[in-house]
N, C-alpha and C positions, 0 to 999 in steps of 0.2 A: 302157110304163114302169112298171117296180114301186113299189112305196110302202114308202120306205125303215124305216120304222115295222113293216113286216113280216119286214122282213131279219134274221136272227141273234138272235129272237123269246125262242129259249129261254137266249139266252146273257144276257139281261138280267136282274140278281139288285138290288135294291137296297142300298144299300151297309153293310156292317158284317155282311150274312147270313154265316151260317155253317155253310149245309146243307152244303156239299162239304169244310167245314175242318172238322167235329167226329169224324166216324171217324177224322181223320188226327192229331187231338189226343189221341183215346182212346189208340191205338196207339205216340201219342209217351209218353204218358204211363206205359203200362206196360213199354213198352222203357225209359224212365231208370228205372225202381220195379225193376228187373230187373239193370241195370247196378247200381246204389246196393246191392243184396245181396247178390251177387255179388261186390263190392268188400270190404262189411261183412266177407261170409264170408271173403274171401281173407285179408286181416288177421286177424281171429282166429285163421284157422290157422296162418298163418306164425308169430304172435307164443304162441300158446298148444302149437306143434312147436319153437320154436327160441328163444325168448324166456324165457318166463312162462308160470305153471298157477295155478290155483284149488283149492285141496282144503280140505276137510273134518276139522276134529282129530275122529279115531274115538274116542278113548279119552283116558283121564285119565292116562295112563302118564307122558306131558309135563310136568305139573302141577308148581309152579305158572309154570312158562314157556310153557306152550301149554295152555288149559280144553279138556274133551271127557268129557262123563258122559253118562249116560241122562239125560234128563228136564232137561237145561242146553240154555242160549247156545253150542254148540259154537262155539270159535273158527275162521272161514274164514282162511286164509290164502295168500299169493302166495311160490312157490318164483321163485326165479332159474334159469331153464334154460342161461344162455348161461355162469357164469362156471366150471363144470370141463370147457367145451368149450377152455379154454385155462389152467388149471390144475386141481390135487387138493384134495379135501376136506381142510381140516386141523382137527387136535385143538380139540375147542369149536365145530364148526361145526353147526348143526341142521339135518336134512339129511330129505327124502322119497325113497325107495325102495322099487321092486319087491321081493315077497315073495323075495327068493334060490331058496330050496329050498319043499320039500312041506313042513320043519319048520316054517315061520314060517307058511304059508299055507294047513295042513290039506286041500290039492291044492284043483286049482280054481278056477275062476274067480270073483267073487262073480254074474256074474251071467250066463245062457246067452244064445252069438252066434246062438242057433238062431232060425228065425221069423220074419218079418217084425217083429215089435216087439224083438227082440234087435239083426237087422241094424242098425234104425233107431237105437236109441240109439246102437250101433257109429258109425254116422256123428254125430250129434251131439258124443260122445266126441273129434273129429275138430278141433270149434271151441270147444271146451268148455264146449258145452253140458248135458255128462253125466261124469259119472265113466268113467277110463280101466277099462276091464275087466280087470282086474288087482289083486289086493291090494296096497295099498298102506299102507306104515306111516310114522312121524316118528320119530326117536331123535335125540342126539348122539352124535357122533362120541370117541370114545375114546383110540382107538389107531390107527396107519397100518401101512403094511406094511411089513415087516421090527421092528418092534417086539413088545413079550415084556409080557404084558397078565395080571395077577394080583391075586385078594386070599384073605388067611386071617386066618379069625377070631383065631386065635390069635395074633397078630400085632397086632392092637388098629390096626393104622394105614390102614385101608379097601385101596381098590386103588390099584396100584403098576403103573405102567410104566417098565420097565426099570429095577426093583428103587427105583424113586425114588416116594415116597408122591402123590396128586393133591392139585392143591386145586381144591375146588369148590363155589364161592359158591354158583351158579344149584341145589344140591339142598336143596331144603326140609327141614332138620332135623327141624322142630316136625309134620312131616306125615309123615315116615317115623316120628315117635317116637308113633302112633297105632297102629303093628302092634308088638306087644309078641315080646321078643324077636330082633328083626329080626339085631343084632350088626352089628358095622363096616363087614359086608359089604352091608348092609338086604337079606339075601339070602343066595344058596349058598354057600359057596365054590366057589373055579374057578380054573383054572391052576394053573401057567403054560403060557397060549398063546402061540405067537408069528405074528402076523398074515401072513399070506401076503403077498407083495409084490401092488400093487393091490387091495389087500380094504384095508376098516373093521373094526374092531369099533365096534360101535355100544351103545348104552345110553337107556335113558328117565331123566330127572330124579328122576323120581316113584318110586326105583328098588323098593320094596316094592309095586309097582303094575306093574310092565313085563316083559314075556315077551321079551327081550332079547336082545344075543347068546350071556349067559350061559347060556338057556335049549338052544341049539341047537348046543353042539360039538363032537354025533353026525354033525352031517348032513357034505355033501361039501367045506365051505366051515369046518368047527370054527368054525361061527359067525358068521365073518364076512360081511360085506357084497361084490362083487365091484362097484369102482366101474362099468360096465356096468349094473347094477340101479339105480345111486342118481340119482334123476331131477331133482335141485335141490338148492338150498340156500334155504331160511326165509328170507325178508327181510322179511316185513310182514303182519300179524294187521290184516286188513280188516274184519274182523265178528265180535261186536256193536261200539256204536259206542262202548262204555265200554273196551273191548281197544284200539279204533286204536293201535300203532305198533310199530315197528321189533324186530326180534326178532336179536340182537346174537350173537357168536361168543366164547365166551370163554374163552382156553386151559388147560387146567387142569394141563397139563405144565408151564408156566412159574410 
């Protein structure tokens, strides 16, 4: 007769051990730490591909509706990606879009997909954790398609769509009236264009300061914007925290 004390010897653990549950805890632990980023990630990209973006004001061209200098607090800001997936940009709206043509973006990319350190930001780009590789710029919105977009000095009444003067609060007088000479146009003269059906013409606020559409109506687009390029609309200046809020549309045709 055996001595029951010796039967199933090594199956005797005393109670709470946790030699045979601690590899199984490790591995639970980094399977949920795996699922949780995976999740993180998939949200960012649905919401930063179909939702919402973060970008960068590049320049002062915006001013004073959007900050962005050398050596400043560039304002960060959140586009709306969802709302001209069910209608058009209208006159007043502040808008981010792809460079259109070579004119607006001197060819190229800003930064090469080549590399392993290029691929990689290409994917963070993905949840937006990296700028799209793409020049991208901010203006307002002007003029829509089928409309006739002009101004002449000699006219004294700035610009005119479809022969009717604008008004436009959001351009800082007191800061175009620092480039001497600027005239009604704070600029070139130009036109009359008339907007291609689906295109912008587009404009910076800051307009003695912005390389615009007035700048470019050599290239294949007479300037314009093709909605296809324009990747949101401005709704909210997140950074710095003396900027927080709302970045508003406001018609300057009416």
């Amino acid at each position: 007769m055996s001595d029951d004390n010796d039967d199933n010897d090594s199956d005797v653990r005393p109670w709470g051990s946790k030699k045979d549950d601690e590899p199984q805890e490790k591995r639970s632990f980094w399977r949920e730490l795996a699922i949780i980023i995976g999740i993180v990630l998939l949200i960012s990209w649905v919401g930063q591909t179909f939702l919402f973006r973060q970008y960068v004001v590049p320049s002062e061209s915006m001013e004073s509706t959007l900050i962005g200098c050398a050596g400043c607090s560039n304002d960060r800001i959140v586009i709306d990606k969802l709302v001209y997936r069910f209608g058009d940009p209208k006159p007043g709206d502040v808008v981010v879009f792809k460079a259109p043509s070579e004119s607006w973006d001197s060819g190229g990319a800003p930064r090469s997909s080549e590399g392993l350190r290029g691929k990689f930001l290409d994917v963070l780009s993905w949840f937006g954790y990296a700028p799209p590789n793409e020049y991208s710029l901010v203006k307002r919105v002007i003029a829509t398609g089928g409309q006739t977009v002009e101004c002449r000095a000699a006219e004294n009444v700035g610009i005119k769509v479809d022969g009717k003067a604008l008004r436009e609060p959001y351009v800082n007088r007191e800061l175009q009236s620092r480039v001497p000479d600027a005239g009604p146009c704070l600029g070139p003269d130009f036109g009359p264009i008339t907007v291609p059906a689906g295109n912008y013409w587009v404009m910076g606020d800051n307009r003695t300061y912005s390389a615009d559409s007035r700048f470019h109506t050599e290239d294949e687009f007479h300037g314009t914007v093709p909605k296809s390029d324009i990747r949101g609309k401005v709704r909210f200046v997140i950074w710095p925290i003396s900027r927080i809020g709302g970045v508003g549309s406001e018609n300057p045709q009416q």
